[in-house]
C-alpha positions as CSV (number, residue, x, y, z in Angstrom):
1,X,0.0,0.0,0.0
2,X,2.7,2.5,0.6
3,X,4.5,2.2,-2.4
4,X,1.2,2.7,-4.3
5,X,0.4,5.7,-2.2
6,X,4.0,7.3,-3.0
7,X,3.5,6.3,-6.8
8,X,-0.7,8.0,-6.7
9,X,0.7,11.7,-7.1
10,X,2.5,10.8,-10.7
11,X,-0.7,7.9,-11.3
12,X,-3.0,11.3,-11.1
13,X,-0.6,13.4,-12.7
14,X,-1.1,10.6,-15.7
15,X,-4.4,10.2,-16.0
16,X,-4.5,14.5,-16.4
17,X,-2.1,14.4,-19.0
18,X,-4.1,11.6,-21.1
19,X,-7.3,12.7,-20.5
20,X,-10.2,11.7,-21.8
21,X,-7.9,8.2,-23.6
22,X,-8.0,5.1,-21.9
23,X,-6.5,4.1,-19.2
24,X,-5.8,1.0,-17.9
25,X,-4.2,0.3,-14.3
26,X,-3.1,-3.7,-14.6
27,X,-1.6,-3.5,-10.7
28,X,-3.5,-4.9,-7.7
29,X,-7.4,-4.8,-7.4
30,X,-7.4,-3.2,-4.0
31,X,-6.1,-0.1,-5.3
32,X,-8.8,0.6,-7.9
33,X,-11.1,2.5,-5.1
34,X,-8.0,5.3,-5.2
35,X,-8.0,5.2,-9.0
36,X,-11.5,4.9,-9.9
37,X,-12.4,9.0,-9.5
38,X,-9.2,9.2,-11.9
39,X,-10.9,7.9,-14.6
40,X,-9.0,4.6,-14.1
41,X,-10.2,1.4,-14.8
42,X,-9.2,-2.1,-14.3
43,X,-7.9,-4.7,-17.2
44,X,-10.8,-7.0,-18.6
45,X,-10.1,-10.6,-18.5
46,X,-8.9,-10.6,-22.2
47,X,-6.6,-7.1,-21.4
48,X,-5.4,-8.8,-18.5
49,X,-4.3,-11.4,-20.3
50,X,-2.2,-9.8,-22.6
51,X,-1.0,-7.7,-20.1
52,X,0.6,-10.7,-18.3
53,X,2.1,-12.3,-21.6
54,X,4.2,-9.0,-21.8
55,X,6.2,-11.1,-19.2
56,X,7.0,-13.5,-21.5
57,X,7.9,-11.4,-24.7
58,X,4.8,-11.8,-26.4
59,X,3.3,-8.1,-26.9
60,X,-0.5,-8.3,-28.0
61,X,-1.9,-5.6,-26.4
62,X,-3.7,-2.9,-29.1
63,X,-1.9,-0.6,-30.9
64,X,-0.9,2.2,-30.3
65,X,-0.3,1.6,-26.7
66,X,2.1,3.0,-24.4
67,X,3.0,1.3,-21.0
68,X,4.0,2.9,-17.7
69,X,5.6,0.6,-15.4
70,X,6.4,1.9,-12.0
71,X,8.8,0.1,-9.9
72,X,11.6,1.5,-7.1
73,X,14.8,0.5,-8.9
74,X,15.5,0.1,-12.3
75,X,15.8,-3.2,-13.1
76,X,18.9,-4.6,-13.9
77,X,17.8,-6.3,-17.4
78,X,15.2,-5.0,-19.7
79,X,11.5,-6.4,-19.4
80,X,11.3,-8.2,-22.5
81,X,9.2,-5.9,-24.6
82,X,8.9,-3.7,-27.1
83,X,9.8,0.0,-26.9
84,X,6.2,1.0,-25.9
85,X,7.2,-0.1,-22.1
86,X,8.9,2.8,-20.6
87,X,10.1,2.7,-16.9
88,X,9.7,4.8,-14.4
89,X,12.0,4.4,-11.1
90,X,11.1,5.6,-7.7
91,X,14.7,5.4,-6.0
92,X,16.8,8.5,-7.6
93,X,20.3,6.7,-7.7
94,X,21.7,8.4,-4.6
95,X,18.0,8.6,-2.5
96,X,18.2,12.4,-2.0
97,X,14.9,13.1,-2.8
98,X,11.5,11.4,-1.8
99,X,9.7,8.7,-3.6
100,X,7.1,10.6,-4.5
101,X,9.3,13.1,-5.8
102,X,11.0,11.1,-7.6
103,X,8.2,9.5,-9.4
104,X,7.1,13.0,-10.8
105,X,10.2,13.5,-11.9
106,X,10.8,10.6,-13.9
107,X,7.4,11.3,-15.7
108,X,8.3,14.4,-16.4
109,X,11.3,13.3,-18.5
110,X,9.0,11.5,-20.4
111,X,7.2,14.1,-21.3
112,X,4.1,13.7,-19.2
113,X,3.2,17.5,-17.0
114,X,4.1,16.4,-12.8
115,X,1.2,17.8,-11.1
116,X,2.2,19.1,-7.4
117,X,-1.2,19.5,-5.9
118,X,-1.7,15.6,-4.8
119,X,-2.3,16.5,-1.1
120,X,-5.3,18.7,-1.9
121,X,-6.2,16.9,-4.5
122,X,-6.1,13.6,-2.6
123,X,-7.8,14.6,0.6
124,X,-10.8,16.5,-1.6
125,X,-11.7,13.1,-2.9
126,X,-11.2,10.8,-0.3
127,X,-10.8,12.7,3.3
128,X,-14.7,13.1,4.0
129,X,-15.0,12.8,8.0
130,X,-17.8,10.6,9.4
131,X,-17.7,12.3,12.7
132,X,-17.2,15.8,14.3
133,X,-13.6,16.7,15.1
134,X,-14.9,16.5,19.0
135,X,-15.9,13.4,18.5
136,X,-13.1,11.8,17.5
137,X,-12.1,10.2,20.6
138,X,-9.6,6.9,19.5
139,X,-5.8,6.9,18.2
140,X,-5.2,3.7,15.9
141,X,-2.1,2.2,16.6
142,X,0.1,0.0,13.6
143,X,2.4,-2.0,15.0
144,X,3.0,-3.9,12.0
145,X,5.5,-3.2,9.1
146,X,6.5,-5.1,5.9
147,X,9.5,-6.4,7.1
148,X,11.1,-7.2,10.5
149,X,13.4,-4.5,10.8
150,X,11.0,-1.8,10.8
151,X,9.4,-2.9,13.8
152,X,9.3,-1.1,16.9
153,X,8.8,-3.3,20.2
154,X,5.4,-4.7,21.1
155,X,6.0,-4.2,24.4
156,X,7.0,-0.3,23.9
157,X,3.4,0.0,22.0
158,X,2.0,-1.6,25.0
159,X,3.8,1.3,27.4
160,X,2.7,3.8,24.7
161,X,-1.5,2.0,24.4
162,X,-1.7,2.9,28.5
163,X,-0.5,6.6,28.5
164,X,-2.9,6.9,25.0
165,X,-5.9,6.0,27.3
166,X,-4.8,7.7,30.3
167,X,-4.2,10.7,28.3
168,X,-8.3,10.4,27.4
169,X,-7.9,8.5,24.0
170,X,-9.0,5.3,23.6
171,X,-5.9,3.1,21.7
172,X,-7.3,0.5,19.1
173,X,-4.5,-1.9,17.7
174,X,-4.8,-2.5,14.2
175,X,-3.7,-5.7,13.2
176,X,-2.9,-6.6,9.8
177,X,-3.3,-10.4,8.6
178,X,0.1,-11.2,8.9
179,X,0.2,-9.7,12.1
180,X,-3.0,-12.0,13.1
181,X,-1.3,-15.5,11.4
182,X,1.7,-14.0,13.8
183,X,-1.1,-14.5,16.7
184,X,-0.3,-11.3,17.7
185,X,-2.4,-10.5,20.9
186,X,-3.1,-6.6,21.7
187,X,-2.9,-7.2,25.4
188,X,-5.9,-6.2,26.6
189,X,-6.5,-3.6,24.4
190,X,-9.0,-2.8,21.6
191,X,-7.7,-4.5,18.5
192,X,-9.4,-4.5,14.7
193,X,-8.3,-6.0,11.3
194,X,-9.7,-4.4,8.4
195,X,-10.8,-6.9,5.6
196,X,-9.9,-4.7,3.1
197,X,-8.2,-1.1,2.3
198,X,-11.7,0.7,2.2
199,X,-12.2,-1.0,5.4
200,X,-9.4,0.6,7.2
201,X,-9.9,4.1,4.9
202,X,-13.2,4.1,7.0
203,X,-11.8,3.8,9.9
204,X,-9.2,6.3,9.8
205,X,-12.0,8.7,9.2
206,X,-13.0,8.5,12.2
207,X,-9.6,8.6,14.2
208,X,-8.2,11.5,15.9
209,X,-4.4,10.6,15.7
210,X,-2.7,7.7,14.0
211,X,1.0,6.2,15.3
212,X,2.7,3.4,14.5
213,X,5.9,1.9,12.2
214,X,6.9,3.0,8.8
215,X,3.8,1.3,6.4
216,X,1.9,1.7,4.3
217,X,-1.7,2.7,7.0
218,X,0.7,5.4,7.8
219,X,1.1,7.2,4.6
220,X,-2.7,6.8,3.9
221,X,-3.1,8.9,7.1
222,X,-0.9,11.3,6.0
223,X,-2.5,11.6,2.4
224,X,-5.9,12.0,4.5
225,X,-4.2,14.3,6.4
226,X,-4.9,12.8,9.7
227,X,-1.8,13.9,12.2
228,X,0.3,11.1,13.7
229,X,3.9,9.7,14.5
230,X,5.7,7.3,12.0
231,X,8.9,5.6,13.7
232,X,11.5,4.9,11.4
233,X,14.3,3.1,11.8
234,X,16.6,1.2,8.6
235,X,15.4,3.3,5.8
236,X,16.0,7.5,5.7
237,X,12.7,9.9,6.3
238,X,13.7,11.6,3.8
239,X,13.0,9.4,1.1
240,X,9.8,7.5,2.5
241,X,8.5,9.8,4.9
242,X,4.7,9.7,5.2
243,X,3.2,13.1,4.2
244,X,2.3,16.2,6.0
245,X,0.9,16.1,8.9
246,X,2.1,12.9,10.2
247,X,5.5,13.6,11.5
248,X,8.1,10.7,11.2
249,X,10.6,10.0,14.4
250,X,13.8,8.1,14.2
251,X,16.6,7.4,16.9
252,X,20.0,9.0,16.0
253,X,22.7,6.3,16.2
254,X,25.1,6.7,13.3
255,X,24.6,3.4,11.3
256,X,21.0,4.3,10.5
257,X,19.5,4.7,8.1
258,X,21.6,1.3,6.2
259,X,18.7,0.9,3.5
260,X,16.8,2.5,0.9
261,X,14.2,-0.1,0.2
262,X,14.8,-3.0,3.1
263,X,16.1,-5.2,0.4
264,X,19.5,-5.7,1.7
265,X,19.9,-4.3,5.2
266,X,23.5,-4.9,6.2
267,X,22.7,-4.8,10.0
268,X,22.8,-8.7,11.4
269,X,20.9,-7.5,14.8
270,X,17.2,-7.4,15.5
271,X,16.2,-3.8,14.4
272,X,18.6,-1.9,16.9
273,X,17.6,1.4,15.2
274,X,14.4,1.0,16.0
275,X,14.5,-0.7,19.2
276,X,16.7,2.6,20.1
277,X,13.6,5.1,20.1
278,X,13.0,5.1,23.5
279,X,9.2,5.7,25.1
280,X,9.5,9.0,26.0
281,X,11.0,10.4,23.2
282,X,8.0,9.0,21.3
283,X,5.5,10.2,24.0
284,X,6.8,13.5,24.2
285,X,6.5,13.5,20.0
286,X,2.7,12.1,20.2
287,X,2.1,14.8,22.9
288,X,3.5,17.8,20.4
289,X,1.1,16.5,17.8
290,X,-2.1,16.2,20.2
291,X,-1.3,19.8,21.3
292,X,-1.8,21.0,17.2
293,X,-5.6,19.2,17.3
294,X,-8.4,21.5,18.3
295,X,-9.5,19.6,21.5
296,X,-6.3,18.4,23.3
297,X,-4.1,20.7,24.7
298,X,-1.5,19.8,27.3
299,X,0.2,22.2,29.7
């Protein structure tokens, strides 16, 4: 989900630029409810089809047709097509810039106009509140994260989950299915697993504050502009921070960040950058954002 997210600013930017021609977005299913307002469909069985067969060198899609292939890296061989594929990378050789950045600015060598106004144009479609501001009582918690070494302690989250509700917040865990085939047990707390991504859009509407790891829930909040914490640990903020207002935390120790995508972390220990962000230095950052909300204020 959080690559996706990254890659939705240059997928809008798209869509503008080839307005009113087809387009297609042969990715995963569970993003289409982000695409749809676009003006994106999904494949047909028989465009599908050929879409997959590009894989193996056979090209029958319609002419003229031109593919955009988003990916982090640039892979090391060509994909064996013709030269209707173009590719667009999402990790600038030296990561310097953000994803999202860096997705604009490969479309705009292809000649396709980078639009800047994502955030607004994001939250206008999709960041309608179910509730009042003053009702939004709950803070969702994601202690998940696609791999291992972005994972802060369970037990920290639990230390964080009890000053949350003393604070007046009630903490709901959200699990993820991996994170339930873990049998990961909230402790006592509220816990929910959203069946789908619309499931869990819903529910962040109606959340006051968000924290948790670097993932994907956590750059959804921040393109709904819902305020929260992300920790980081292997990989640098400054190429996968979540958006503005979710602020991202990471511990200073000099070996981080080791990573720019997770795929080869050098680090043979379990997640000591992450493991390094200490309680309070989170609290005291998920205070400072409660204090910028309308109805929290502490002294």
């Amino acid at each position: 989900m959080g690559d996706f997210l990254c890659a939705w600013p240059a997928i809008r930017s798209i869509a503008l630029h080839y307005a009113p021609q087809s387009i297609i977005h042969a990715g995963k299913s569970e993003h289409a409810e982000w695409l749809a307002p676009l003006g994106i469909a999904k494949p047909g069985m028989a465009l599908a089809d050929a879409v997959m067969r590009l894989h193996a060198g056979h090209n029958t899609l319609p002419t003229p047709t031109r593919i955009l292939r988003f990916g982090l890296e640039t892979p090391q061989t060509a994909m064996p097509v013709d030269h209707h594929t173009e590719f667009i990378p999402g990790i600038d050789p030296v990561g310097h810039i953000h994803v999202r950045e860096a997705y604009l600015r490969a479309i705009a060598d292809l000649g396709i106009a980078p639009r800047h106004d994502w955030a607004e144009a994001f939250r206008e479609l999709f960041a309608t509140n179910e509730c009042s501001p003053a009702e939004k009582l709950h803070a969702l918690v994601f202690p998940g994260a696609g791999h291992p070494a972005k994972r802060w302690s369970l037990v920290k989250f639990f230390e964080l989950g009890k000053r949350i509700k003393h604070f007046g917040l009630e903490p709901i865990f959200v699990l993820g299915p991996a994170e339930r085939e873990q049998g990961l047990d909230a402790a006592g707390f509220r816990s929910v697993t959203p069946s789908t991504p619309g499931e869990l859009h819903a529910l962040m509407r109606t959340a006051r504050v968000v924290i948790g790891n670097d993932c994907g829930p956590m750059h959804l909040a921040g393109m709904l502009g819902l305020p929260g914490v992300a920790l980081f640990g292997p990989v640098p903020r400054h190429t996968w921070a979540p958006a503005h207002p979710v602020r991202s935390l990471a511990a200073t120790i000099p070996c981080r960040p080791c990573t720019l995508t997770t795929r080869h972390i050098p680090c043979r220990h379990e997640a000591p950058c992450m493991q390094a962000l200490d309680v309070e230095n989170v609290w005291r950052e998920f205070l400072d954002v409660l204090n910028e909300t309308p109805k929290f204020r502490t002294p």
